[in-house]
C-alpha positions as CSV (number, residue, x, y, z in Angstrom):
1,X,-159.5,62.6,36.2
2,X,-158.1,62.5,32.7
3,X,-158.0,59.3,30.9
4,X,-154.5,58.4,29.1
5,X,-154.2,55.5,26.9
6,X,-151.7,53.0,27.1
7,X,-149.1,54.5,24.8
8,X,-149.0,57.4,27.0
9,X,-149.1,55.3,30.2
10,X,-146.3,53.2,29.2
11,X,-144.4,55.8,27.7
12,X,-144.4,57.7,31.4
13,X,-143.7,54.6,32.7
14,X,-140.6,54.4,31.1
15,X,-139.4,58.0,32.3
16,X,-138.1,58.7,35.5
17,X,-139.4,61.8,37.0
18,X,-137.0,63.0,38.9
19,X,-134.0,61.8,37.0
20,X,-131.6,64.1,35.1
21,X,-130.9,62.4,31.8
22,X,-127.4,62.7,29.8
23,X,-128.4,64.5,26.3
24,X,-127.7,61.2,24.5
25,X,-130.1,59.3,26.8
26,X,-132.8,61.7,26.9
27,X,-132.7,62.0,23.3
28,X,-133.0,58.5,22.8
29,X,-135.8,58.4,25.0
30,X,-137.9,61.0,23.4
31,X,-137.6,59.4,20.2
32,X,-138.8,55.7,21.5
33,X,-141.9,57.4,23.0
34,X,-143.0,59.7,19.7
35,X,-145.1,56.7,18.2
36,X,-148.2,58.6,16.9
37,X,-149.3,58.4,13.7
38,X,-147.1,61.7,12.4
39,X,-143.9,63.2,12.8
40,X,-144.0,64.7,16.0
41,X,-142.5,68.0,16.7
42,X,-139.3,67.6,19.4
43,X,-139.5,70.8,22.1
44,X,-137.0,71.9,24.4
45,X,-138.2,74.1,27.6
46,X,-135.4,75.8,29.7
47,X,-136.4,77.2,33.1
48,X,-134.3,80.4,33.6
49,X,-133.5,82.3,36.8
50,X,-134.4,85.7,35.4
51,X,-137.7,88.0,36.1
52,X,-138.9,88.7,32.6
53,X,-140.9,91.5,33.9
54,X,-137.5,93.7,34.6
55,X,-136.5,95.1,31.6
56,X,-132.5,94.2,32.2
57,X,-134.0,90.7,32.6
58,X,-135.5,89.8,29.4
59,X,-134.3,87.1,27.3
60,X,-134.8,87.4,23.4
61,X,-133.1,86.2,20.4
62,X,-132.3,84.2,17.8
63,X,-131.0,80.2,16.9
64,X,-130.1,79.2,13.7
65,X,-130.7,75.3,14.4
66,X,-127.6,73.4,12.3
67,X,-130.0,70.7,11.3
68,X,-133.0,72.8,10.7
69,X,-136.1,72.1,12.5
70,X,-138.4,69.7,10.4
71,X,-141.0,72.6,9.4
72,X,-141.5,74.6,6.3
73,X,-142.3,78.1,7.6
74,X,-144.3,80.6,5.3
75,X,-142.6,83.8,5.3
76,X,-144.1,87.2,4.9
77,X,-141.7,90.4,4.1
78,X,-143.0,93.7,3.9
79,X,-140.6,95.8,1.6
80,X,-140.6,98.4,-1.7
81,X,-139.2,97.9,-4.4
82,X,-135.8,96.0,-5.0
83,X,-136.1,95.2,-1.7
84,X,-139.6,93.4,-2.5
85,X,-138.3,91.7,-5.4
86,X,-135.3,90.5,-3.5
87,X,-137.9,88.6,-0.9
88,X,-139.9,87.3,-3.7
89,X,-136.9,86.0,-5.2
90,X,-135.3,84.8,-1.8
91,X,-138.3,82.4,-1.8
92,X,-141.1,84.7,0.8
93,X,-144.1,83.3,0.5
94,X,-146.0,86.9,1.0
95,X,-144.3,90.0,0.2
96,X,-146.0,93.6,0.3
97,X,-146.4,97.3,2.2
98,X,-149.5,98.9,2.6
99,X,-151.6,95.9,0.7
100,X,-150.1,93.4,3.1
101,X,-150.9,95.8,6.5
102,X,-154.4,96.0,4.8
103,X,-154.9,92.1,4.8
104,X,-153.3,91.4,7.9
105,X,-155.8,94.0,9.6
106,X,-158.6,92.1,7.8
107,X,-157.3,89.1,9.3
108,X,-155.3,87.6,6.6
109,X,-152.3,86.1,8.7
110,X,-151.1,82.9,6.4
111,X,-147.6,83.4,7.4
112,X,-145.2,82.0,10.5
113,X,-142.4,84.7,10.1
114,X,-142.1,88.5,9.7
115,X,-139.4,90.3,8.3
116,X,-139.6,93.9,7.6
117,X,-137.3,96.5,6.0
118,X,-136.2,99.0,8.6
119,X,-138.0,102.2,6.6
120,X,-141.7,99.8,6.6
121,X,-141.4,99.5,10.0
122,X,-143.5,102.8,10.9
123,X,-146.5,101.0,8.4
124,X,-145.9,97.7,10.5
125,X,-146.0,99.2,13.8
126,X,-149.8,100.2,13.0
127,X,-149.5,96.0,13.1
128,X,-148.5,95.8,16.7
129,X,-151.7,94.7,18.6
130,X,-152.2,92.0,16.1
131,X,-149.0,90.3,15.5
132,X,-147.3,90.8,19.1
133,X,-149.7,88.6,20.5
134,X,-148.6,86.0,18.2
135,X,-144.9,86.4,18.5
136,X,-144.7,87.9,14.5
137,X,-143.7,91.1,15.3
138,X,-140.4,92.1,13.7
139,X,-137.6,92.9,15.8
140,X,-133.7,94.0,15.4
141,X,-132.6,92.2,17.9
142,X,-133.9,88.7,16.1
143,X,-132.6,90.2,12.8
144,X,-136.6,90.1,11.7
145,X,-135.7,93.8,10.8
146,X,-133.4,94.6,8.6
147,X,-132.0,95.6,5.4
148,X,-130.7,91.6,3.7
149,X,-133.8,90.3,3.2
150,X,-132.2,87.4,1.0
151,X,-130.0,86.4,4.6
152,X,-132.7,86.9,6.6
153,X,-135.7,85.1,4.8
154,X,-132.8,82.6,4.3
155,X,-132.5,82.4,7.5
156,X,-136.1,81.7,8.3
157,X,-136.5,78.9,5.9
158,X,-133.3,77.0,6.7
159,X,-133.9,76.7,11.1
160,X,-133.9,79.8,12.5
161,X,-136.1,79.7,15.6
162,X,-136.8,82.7,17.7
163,X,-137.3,82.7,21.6
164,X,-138.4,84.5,24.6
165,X,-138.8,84.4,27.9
166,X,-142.6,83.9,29.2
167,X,-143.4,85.4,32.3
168,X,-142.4,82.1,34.8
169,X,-138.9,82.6,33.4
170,X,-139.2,79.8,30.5
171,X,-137.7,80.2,26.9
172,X,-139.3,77.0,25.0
173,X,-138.5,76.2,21.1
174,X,-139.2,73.3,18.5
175,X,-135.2,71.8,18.1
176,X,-136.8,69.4,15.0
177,X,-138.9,66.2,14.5
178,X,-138.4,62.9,15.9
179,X,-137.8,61.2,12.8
180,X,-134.4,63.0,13.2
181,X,-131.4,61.2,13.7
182,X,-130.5,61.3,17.3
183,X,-126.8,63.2,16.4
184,X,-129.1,65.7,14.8
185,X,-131.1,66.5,17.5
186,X,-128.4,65.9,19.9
187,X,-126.3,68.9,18.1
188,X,-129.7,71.3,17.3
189,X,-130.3,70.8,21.6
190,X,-126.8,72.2,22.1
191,X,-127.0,75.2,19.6
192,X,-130.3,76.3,21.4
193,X,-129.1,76.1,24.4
194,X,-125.8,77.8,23.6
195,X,-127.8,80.6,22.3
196,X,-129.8,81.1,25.4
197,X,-126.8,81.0,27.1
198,X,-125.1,84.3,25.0
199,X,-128.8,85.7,25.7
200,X,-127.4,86.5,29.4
201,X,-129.0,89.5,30.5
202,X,-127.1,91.7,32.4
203,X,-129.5,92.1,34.9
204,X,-129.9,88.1,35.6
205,X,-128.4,87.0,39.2
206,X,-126.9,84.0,40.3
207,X,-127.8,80.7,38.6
208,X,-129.2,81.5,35.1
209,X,-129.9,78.2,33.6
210,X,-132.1,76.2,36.2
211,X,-133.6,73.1,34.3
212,X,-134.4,71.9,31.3
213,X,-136.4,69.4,29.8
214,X,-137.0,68.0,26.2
215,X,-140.1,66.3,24.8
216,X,-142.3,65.4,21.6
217,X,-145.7,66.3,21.1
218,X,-147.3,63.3,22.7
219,X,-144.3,61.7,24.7
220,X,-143.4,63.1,28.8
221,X,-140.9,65.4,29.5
222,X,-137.4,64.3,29.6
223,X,-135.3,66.2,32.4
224,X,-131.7,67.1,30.8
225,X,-128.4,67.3,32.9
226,X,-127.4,71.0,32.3
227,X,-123.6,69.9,32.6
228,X,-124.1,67.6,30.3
229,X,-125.4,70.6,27.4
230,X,-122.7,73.2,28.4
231,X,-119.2,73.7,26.2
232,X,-116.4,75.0,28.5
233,X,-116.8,78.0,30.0
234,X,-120.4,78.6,30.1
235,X,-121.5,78.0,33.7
236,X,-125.7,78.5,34.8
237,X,-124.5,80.5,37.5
């Protein structure tokens, strides 16, 4: 049996399992139980009613978080030319074409993001095996691929946090640190799951959003009233 120590043990005490927490609450909650030593990282996990292994079922896309999420990302941008110079200048951390497939194929990953002109993208497909796995791959439909390269690297460096579905149906995403103010995370909770939301498939029947939960690295999960999250209209059937 694992052993917890008493920060964990009271912090669990002071959740109820069960319970479906207002946002407000829950938020409040998380942020008395992240006492570590560090910032810890606030994650939000939605349980979806959607088979990710249909293709018409799939959930992808894209959140820019209004508040940011607490982390410097290192961006890498493989582009020619202007292009190039309009990463570097953007603020990418690693900006190339063929030198840049070359290192990442010796291994030399030392970014979190991936943005890639559409015309580099038959180079970075070579890339496939190595940086799908990791969730770098560029994609149009996160805006990872495409022609601004000032918006998108932007983008990346000011809160944009990409998510998918895992197989179990669950999209799961950092939404900041706890050192945030609670309105903060309150407001970057409801932008992510508003996002998920517009990522509807077509294909997904009856109730869509199923439950949530939000937590910090080393606090329990919090469960979140879904009615309490959704703006008028949306519905998680």
């Amino acid at each position: 049996m694992a052993h917890h120590g008493k920060r964990v043990v009271k912090a669990r005490e002071g959740v109820e399992r069960t319970k479906l927490y207002k946002l407000e609450d829950a938020v409040k909650l998380v942020k008395t139980n992240a006492s570590a030593k560090f910032d810890e990282t606030v994650e939000l996990a939605i349980n979806l009613g959607v088979d990710p292994k249909h293709a018409d079922q799939m959930v992808r896309g894209v959140v820019n978080l209004p508040n940011g999420t607490g982390r410097t990302l290192r961006v890498a941008v493989f582009a020619r030319g202007a292009k190039a110079d309009e990463a570097r200048a953007a603020g990418a951390d690693v900006v190339g074409a063929e030198d840049l497939v070359a290192a990442v194929q010796g291994g030399e990953i030392n970014f979190d993001r991936c943005i890639a002109t559409p015309d580099m993208m038959p180079l970075v497909g070579r890339l496939g095996k190595v940086l799908g796995p990791r969730g770098l791959m560029p994609n149009p439909k996160v805006g990872t691929v495409t022609m601004d390269v000032k918006a998108a690297v932007a983008a990346s460096k000011g809160g944009a946090v990409e998510f998918r579905a895992e197989k179990a149906g669950i999209v799961q995403g950092s939404v900041g640190k706890a050192s945030f103010g609670e309105e903060k995370l309150a407001e970057n909770i409801k932008a992510f799951v508003d996002a998920v939301n517009k990522a509807k498939p077509a294909g997904a029947k009856g109730h869509y959003l199923l439950r949530a939960a939000v937590s910090s690295t080393m606090g329990p999960g919090v469960r979140l009233d879904l009615a309490t999250l959704q703006t008028a209209g949306q519905t998680g059937a």
